[in-house]
Every structure is written in structure tokens, then in C-alpha cells.
C-alpha positions as CSV (number, residue, x, y, z in Angstrom):
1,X,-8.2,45.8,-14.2
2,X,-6.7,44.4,-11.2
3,X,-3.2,45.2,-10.8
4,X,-2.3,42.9,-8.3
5,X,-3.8,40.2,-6.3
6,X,-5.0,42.3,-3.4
7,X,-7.4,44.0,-6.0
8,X,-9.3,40.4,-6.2
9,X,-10.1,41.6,-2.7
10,X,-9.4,37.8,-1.5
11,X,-9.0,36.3,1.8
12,X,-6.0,36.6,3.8
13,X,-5.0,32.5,3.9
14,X,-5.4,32.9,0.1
15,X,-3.0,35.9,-0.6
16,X,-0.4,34.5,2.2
17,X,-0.5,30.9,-0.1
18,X,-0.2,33.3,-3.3
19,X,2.9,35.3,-1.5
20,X,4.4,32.0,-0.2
21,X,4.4,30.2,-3.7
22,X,6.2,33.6,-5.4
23,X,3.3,34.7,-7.4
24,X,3.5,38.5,-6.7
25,X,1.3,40.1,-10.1
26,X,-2.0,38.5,-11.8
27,X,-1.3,37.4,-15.7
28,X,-3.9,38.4,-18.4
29,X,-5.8,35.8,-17.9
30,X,-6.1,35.5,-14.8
31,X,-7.0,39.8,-14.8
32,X,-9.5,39.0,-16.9
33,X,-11.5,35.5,-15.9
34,X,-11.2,36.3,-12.0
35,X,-13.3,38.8,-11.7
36,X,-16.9,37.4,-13.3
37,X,-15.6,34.0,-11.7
38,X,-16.0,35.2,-8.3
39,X,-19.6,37.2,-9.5
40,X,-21.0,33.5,-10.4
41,X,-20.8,34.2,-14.5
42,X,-20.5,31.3,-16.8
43,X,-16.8,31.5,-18.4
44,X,-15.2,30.4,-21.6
45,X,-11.2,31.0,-21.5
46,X,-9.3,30.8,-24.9
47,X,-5.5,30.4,-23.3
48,X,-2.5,28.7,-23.9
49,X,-0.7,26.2,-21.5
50,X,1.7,27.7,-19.3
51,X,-0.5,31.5,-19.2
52,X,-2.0,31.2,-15.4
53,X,-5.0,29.6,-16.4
54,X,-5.2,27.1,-13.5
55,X,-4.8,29.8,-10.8
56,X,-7.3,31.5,-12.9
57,X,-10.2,29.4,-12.2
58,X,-8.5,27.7,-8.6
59,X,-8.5,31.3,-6.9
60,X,-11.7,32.2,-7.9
61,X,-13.2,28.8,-6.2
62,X,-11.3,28.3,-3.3
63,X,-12.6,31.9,-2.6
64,X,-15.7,31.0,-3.1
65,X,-15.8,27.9,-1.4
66,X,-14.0,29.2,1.8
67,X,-14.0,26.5,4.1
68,X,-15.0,22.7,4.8
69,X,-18.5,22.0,4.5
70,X,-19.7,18.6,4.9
71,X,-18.9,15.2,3.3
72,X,-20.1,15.6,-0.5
73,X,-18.2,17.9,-3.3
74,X,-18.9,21.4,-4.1
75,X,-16.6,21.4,-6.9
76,X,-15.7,19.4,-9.8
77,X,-13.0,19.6,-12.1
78,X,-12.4,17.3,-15.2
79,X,-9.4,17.0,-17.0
80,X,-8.3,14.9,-19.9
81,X,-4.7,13.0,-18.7
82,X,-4.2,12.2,-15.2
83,X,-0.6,13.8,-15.2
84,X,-2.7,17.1,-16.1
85,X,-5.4,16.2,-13.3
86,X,-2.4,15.8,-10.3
87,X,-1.0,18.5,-11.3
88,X,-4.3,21.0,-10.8
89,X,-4.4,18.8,-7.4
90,X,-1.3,20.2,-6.9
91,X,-2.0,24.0,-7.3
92,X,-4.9,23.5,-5.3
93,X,-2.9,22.3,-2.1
94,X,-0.3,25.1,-3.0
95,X,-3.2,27.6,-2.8
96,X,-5.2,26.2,-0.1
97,X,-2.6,25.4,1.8
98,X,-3.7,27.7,4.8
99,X,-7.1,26.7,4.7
100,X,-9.1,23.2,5.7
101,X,-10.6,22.4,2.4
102,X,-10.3,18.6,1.6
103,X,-9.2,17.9,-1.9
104,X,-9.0,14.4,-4.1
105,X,-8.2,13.5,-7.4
106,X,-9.3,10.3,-9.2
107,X,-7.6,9.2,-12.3
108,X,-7.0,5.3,-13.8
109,X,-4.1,3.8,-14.3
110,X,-4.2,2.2,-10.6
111,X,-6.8,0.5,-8.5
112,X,-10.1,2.8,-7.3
113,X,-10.1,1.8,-3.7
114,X,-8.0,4.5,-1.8
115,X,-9.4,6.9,-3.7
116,X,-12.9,5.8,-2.9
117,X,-12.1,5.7,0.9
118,X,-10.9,9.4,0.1
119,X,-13.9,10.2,-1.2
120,X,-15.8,8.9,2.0
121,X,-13.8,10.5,4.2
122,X,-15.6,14.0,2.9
123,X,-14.3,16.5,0.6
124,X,-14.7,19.7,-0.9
125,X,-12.7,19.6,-4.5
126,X,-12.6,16.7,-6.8
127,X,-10.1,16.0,-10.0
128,X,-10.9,13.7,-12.3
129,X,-10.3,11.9,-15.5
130,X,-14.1,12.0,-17.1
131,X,-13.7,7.7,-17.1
132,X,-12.7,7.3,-13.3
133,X,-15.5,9.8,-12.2
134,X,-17.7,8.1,-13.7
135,X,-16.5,4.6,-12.9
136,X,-17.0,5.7,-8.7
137,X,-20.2,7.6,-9.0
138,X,-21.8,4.5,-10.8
139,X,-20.3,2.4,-8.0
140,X,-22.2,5.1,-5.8
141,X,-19.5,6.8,-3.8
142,X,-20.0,9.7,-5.1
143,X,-23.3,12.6,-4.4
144,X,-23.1,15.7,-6.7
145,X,-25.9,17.0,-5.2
146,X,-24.2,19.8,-3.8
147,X,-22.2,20.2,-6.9
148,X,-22.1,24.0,-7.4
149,X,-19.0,24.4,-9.8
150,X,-18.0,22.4,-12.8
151,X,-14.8,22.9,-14.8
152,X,-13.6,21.6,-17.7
153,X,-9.9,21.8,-18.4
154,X,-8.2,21.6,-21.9
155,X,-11.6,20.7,-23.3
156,X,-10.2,20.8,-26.4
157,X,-8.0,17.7,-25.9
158,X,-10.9,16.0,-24.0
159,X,-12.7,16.3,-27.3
160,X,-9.0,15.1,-29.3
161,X,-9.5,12.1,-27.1
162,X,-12.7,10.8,-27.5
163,X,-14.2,11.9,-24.1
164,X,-17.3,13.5,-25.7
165,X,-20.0,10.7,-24.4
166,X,-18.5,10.4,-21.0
167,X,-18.8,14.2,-20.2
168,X,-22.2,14.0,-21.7
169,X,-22.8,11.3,-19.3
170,X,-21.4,13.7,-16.7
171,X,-23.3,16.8,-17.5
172,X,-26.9,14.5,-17.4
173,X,-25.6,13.6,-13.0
174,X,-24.8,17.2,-11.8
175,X,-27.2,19.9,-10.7
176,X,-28.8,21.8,-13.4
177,X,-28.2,24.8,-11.4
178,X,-24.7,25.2,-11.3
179,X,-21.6,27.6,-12.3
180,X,-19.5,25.9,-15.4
181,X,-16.0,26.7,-16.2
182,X,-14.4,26.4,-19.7
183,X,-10.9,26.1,-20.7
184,X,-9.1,25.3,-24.1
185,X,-6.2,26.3,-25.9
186,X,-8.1,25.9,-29.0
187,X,-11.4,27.2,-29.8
188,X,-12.2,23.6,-32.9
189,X,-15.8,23.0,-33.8
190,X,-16.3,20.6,-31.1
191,X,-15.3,22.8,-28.3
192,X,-17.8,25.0,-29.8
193,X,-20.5,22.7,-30.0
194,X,-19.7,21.9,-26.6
195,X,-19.6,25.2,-25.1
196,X,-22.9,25.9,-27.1
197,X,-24.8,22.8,-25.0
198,X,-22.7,23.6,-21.7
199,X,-22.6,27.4,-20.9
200,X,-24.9,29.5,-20.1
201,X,-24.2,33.6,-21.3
202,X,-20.6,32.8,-20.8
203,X,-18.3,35.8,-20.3
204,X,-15.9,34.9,-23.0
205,X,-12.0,35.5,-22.9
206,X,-9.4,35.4,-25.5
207,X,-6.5,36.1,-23.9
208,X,-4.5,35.7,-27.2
209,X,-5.7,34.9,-30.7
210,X,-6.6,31.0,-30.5
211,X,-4.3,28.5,-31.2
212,X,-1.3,30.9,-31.6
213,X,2.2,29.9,-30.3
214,X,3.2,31.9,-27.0
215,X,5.1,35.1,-28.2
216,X,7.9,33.8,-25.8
217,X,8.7,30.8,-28.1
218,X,11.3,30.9,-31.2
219,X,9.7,28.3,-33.5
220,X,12.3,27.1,-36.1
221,X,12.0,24.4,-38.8
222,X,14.7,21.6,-40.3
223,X,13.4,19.8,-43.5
224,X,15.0,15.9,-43.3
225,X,14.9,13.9,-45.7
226,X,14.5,10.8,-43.3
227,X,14.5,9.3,-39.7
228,X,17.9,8.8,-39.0
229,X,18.9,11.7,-40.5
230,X,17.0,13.2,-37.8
231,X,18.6,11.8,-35.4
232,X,21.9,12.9,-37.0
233,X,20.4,16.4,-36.7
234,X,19.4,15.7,-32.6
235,X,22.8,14.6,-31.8
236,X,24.6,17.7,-33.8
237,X,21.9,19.9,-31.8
238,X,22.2,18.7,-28.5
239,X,26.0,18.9,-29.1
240,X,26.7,22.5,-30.1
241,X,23.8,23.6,-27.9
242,X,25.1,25.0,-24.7
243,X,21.9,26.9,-23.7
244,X,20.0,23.8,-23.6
245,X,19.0,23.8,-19.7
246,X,16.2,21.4,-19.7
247,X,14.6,19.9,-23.0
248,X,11.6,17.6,-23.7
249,X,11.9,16.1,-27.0
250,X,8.3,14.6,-28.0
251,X,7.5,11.9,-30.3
252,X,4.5,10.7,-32.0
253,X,4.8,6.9,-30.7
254,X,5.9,5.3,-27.7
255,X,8.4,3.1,-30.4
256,X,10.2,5.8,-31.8
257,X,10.3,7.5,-28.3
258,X,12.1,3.7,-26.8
259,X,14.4,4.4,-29.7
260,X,15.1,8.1,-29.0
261,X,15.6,7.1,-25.3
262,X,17.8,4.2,-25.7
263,X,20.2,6.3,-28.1
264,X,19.9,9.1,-25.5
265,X,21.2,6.9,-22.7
266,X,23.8,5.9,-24.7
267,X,24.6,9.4,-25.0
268,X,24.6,10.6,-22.2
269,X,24.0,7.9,-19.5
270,X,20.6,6.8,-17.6
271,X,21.1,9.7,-14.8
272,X,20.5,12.4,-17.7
273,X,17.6,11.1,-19.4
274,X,13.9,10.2,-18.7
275,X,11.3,8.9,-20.9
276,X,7.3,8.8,-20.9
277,X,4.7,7.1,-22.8
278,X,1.2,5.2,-21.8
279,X,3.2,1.9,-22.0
280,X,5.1,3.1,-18.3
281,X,3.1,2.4,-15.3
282,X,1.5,4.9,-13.4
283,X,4.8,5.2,-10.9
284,X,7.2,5.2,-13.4
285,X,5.8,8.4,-15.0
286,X,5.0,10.3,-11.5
287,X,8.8,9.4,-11.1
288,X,10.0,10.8,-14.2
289,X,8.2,13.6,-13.7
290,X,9.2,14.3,-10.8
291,X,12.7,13.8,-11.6
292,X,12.5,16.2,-14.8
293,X,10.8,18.8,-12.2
294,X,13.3,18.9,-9.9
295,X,16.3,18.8,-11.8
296,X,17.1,15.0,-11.7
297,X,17.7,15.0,-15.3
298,X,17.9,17.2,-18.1
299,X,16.3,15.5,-20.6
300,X,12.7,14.0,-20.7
301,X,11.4,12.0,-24.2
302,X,7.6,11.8,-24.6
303,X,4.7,11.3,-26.5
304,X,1.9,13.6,-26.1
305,X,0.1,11.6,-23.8
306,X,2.4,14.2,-21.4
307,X,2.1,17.3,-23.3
308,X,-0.8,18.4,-21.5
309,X,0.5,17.3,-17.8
310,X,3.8,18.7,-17.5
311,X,4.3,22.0,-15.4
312,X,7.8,23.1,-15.5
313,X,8.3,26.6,-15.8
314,X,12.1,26.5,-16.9
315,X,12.1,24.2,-20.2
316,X,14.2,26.2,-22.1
317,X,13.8,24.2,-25.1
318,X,11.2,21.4,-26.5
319,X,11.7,19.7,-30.3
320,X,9.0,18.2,-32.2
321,X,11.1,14.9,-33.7
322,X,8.2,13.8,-35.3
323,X,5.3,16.7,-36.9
324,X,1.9,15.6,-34.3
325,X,-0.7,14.5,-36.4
326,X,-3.4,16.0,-34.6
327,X,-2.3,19.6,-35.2
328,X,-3.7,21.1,-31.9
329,X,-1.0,19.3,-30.2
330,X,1.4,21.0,-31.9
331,X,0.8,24.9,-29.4
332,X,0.7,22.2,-26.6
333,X,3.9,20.6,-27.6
334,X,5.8,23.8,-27.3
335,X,3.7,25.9,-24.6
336,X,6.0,23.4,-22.3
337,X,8.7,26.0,-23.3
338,X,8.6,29.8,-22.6
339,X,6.8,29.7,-19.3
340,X,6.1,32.2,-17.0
341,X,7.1,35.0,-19.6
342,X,10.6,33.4,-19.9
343,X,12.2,32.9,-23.4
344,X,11.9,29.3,-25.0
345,X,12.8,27.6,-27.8
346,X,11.1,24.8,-30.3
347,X,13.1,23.0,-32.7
348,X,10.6,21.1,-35.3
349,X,12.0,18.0,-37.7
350,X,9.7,17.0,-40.4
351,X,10.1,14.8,-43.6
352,X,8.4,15.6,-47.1
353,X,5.6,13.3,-45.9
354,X,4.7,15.3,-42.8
355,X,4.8,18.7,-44.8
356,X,1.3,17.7,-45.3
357,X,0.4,18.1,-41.5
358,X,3.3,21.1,-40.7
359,X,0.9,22.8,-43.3
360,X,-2.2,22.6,-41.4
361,X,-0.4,23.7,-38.0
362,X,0.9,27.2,-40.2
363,X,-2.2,27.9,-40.8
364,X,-4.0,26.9,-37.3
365,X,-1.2,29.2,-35.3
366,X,-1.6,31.6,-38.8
367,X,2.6,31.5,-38.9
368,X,5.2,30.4,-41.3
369,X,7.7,28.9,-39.0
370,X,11.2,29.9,-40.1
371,X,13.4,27.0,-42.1
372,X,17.0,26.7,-40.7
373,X,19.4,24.9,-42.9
374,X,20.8,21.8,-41.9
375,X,24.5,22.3,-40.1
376,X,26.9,21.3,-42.4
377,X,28.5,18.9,-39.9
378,X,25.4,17.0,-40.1
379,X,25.4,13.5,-42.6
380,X,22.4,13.7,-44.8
381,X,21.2,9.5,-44.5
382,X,20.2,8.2,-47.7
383,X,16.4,7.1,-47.2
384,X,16.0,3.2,-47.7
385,X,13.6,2.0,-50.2
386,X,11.0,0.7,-47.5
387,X,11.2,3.9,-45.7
388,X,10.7,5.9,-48.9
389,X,7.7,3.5,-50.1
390,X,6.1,4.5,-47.1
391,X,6.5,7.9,-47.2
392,X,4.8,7.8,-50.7
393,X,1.8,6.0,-49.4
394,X,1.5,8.7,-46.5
395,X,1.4,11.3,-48.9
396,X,-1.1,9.5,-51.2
397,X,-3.0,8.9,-48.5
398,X,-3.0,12.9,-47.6
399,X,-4.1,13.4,-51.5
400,X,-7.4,11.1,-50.8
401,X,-8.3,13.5,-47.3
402,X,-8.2,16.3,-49.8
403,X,-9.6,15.2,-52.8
404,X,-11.5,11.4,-52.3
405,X,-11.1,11.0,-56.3
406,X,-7.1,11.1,-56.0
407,X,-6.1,7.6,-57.5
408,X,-2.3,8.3,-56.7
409,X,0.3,5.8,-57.4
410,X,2.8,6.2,-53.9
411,X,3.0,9.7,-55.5
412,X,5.9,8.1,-56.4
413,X,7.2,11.4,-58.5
414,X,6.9,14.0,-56.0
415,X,8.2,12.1,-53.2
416,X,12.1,11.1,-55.7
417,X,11.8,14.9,-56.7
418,X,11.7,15.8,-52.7
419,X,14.4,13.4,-52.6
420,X,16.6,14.1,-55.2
421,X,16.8,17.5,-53.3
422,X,18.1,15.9,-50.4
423,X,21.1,14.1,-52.5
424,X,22.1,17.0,-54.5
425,X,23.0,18.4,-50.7
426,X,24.7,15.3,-49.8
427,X,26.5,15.4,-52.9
428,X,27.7,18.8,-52.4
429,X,28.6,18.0,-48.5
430,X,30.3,15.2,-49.3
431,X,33.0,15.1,-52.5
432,X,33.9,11.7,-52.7
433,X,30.2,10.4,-52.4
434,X,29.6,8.0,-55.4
435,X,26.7,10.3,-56.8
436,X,29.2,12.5,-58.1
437,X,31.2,10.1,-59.8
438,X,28.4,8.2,-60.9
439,X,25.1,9.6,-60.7
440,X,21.9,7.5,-61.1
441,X,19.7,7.8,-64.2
442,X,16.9,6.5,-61.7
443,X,16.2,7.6,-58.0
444,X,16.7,4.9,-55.8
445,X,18.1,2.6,-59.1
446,X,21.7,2.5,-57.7
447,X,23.7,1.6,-54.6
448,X,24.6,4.6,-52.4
449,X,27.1,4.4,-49.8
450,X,26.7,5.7,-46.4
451,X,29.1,6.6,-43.8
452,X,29.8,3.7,-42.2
């Protein structure tokens, strides 16, 4: 197994690029997928974000590929966010920085008509959302003709997102004869299926167990009782924390990540935080990126349309405020953190009526995430009757995906049981609360006071 990358036995412009961007040793999956990459082989990669497995498959090709040749695409690589697609653009032109090879990246978000006259200016390499491919090859801008390499990156959240008849759609316009590239973090039943109908006697690496969190990452886990409780908890966090260097904190909607952003800002002022979510246009985002990359700010809220296109190596921490309710996101969430073998941290907040998907992820990353107590410091919120109503109805609602038959009633029980829990601590926290002078014969029969 090649030791370093002189033992790929690749160009010189390519290991000067390598040696100028700092890269001095291969990771394990880039040992192991560059080889039968560079011999033509099909390839399937199971491998976590932040692993190498871009320059695992870029290398390879831009070996391969050498040199400009004429005005139509030799390569194709389809990703499933365009923050994901510019930034495989972007390891390209660090790579191929010493050669000629013309490289372009389509995505939406933004009008097609500079990146058509890109396209007809000749290139080599194109990046792509599936949609915008298709949207400038049907225009007929685009030959694949010449196609000889297709990739698909993060296939599994390509599949997450609905993209199945578009890179159907795709796979009926390239050559037949052709080299296909697989990635995924996940090996689901679709990726499966699609690998099945895509590759040919792929070489298959697993360069850790699927779906398990990087070994770098300390998972830990705070049971809430409710949302601002929560962010009770993020503020007593990002207080006493003094290692935090650079944290993304993601969130399941772009409301509650406005909310986290305004109370941020607050916080800490608008030169420390950034946020990011499909409602921002297309330069907003690039900007906060950009400003997260380079050290602008410290802070960056998102949803997970950007937990699949953000490459920072030095996040040192990431938390989960709400559980992701597709569970796959979950290793992609925190593979921002513990990069590049460095040490990372992920901080995960769920309620009793996100147990139900925090269950699932244990057993997709086979883990039992460690449960930290809440800091005493921290007020435990008393959850208000609307909020509670509706995390009964979420947790009925989980009862029918398991068992269709499950008549429920809010699981009304369960849920004042999971919350009675949460008082007795309050209670003890807080002496003079009102539940220990007066306790309630019926959860959520009573006034409680909060702190005001």
C-alpha cells in the first residue's frame, strides 16, 4: 500500500500541487481507491466526510486526464448541494493548478447563462447539481460524447433528496462505455440499488464500518425537556466553553435556525456569527462561508442544506440543537468536526419527542452516545401546554410508523411521565419553586412560575 504520494507514481505538476497545498501522506481512503482508479476499475467508496475522499477520486482523474483536449467534457461529476459541488471545483483547481485543464461547475440558485458561455468556451471537468446538468444539456450546450468518467458524490444524500429520476435521466445521456465513480457515507438500500444498476464489478472500499461517527469525534448527549430550555443549555455552553475555536450549530429548519441567529447576535454581536439556510441567496451563503473559512467569525448556524458543503478542517466543535430527522444526516452533521485526524467535539440536544429519531441514529452508527447531565447553573423551562401537545402528537405519530394499528391518544401519559422527570430536577435546582410548596395533583393542572 502506497506510503506516500510518490508511490501513486503521478505526474510531477500533480505532486508539486499536492506539496504546495500541504498534503504530505495519502489517507486510507485515498491508499486504497487510488490505485484501481488509475487501472480504469469501477469503484464504490464507503467514507465519511472530511476522510480524503475528494482527492481520492480528483487525483486519480486529473492523472488520467493529463491535459486539455478539445472543447467537450471528459469528466463528470454530480453532487447533491451546490456548496458541496464548488467546493470539489475548488480541490480541483488546487490540484490542477499546474496544469491547463479547464474546469466548470453548474449549480441553480442563479441564472445559467455564464455558465453556459463556460461551457462553450471548452472544458475538461464539469460539476454539477443533477437538475442544472440536465437543464443545459436539454438546452444543448452540452456533448457527453467524450464522457469517459462519471462520479457520483454523497450519493447517499442525492438519494435523501429526491434526485433519483434526474440521475436516471443522466445515466440514459452518457456513453455506455465509461468508468463510474461511487461515493457515500452511507451504504441505505437505495444506494444499493443504485450501485446495483450503475457499476460494473466495482472494487468496493469500506474504509470504516458504514455510517459510523469518525473515531476523532466525542459524541455527548443532553436530554431537555423543551426548546428554550435548550437554548438555556447553548448559552451556559458557549459560556463556560473556552476550547470552542470554531462551532457550527445545525438546526432542522431555517425558523428555528433565524431564531438561534438572532439570539446569537445578540450575544455576541453580527461580526461573530453567520447563519445559512436555502431561504439566503446564493451570495449570501458563498459569503458566509467564506467568512466561517477564513476566520471572519466563529460561529456559523445552519440547516443541513450545508452539512454536506462545508470544508473546514479546524471546527472544533458542531451541536445538533435539534435531532435531524433523516438519520443519515446525523454522521454528516458532525463529520464537519474532527477533520484531518484532529480531535472534535459534538454536542447533541434532544427532547422526549426526538428520542424516537436519536434511537434510530444509535443504532445506524451502532453507538450509545454518552448522556451528560445538565449543568446545574442551567434553568430547566417549564414546557408550555402547546409545546407539550405537540410533542405528544410527534410521538403518536412515531407509534403509527412502527405499528399502523397504534390508536394513541397524544400519548398523553408517557409524554407528563417524561415530564414530570424534568420538574422533579427543577424542583430540586430550585428551592423556592412553587412545586415544592404546592405540588400539582395533575401535570400541567397548575400555574408554574418561571424565572422571570
Amino acid at each position: 500500500m502506497a506510503e506516500t504520494f510518490d508511490d501513486f507514481k503521478f505526474n510531477r505538476q500533480i505532486l508539486n500541487a499536492i506539496a504546495d497545498a500541504g498534503y504530505t501522506q495519502p489517507t486510507p481512503i485515498q491508499q486504497k481507491a487510488i490505485p484501481p482508479i488509475l487501472n480504469g476499475q469501477d469503484v464504490m467508496g464507503i467514507a465519511q466526510t472530511g476522510t480524503g475522499k475528494t482527492a481520492a477520486y480528483v487525483l486519480p482523474l486529473l492523472m488520467k486526464l493529463k491535459y486539455a483536449q478539445g472543447e467537450n467534457p471528459r469528466a463528470l461529476i454530480v453532487s447533491p448541494t451546490r456548496e458541496l459541488a464548488m467546493q470539489i471545483e475548488e480541490n480541483i483547481r488546487t490540484f490542477a493548478a499546474n496544469t491547463d485543464l479547464r474546469t466548470v461547475v453548474l449549480y441553480g440558485g442563479l441564472g445559467p447563462k455564464t455558465q453556459i458561455e463556460q461551457v462553450n468556451k471548452g472544458v475538461d471537468i464539469i460539476v454539477a447539481t443533477p437538475g442544472r446538468f440536465l437543464d443545459i444539456y436539454l438546452a444543448g450546450h452540452i456533448v457527453t460524447k467524450q464522457l469517459q468518467t462519471l462520479v457520483l458524490d454523497e450519493a447517499d444524500k442525492m438519494m435523501d433528496m429526491g434526485f433519483m429520476p434526474q440521475i436516471n435521466r443522466i445515466l440514459e445521456v452518457v456513453p455506455v462505455k465509461r468508468q463510474n465513480l461511487l461515493f457515500s457515507a452511507t451504504m441505505s438500500d437505495k444506494v444499493h440499488s443504485l450501485a446495483g444498476n450503475f457499476l460494473e464489478f466495482p472494487t468496493v472500499i469500506e474504509v470504516t464500518p458504514q455510517a459510523t461517527a469518525a473515531e476523532t469525534v466525542e459524541q455527548q448527549l443532553y436530554q431537555v425537556p423543551n426548546i428554550k430550555t435548550k437554548i438555556n443549555l447553548l448559552k451556559n455552553l458557549l459560556d463556560r466553553e473556552d476550547d470552542i475555536k470554531k462551532l457550527i450549530i445545525f438546526c432542522k429548519t431555517r425558523v428555528v435556525a433565524e431564531d438561534i441567529f438572532k439570539f446569537l447576535t445578540r450575544k455576541f454581536g453580527e461580526a461573530e456569527v453567520k447563519v445559512l439556510h436555502a431561504n439566503k441567496g446564493q451570495n449570501t451563503r458563498i459569503n458566509s462561508i467564506n467568512s466561517f473559512k477564513n476566520d471572519e467569525v466563529k460561529i456559523l448556524v445552519a440547516t443541513d442544506v450545508a452539512s454536506r458543503g462545508i470544508d473546514v478542517s479546524d471546527v472544533s466543535h458542531v451541536i445538533n440543537f435539534d435531532v435531524p430527522v433523516v438519520i443519515e444526516d446525523y454522521v454528516h452533521r458532525i463529520g464537519r468536526t474532527g477533520r484531518a485526524f484532529n480531535k472534535g467535539v459534538a454536542v447533541t440536544f434532544a427532547t422526549p419527542s426526538e428520542q424516537y429519531y436519536l434511537n434510530k441514529i444509535q443504532k445506524l452508527i451502532r453507538q450509545t452516545i454518552p448522556v451528560l447531565e445538565i449543568p446545574a447553573d442551567v434553568f430547566i423551562e417549564e414546557t408550555p401546554y402547546q409545546e407539550r401537545q405537540d410533542q405528544a402528537r410527534e410521538i403518536d405519530m412515531q407509534k403509527r410508523k412502527e405499528d399502523p394499528d397504534f390508536k394513541g391518544a397524544f400519548h398523553e401519559k408517557k409524554s407528563a411521565n417524561q415530564h414530570k422527570k424534568f420538574d422533579a430536577e427543577k424542583a430540586k435546582r430550585n428551592p423556592n419553586h412553587p412545586s415544592n410548596k404546592k405540588p400539582s395533583k395533575k401535570y400541567g393542572g397548575a400555574k408554574r412560575s418561571g424565572r422571570k
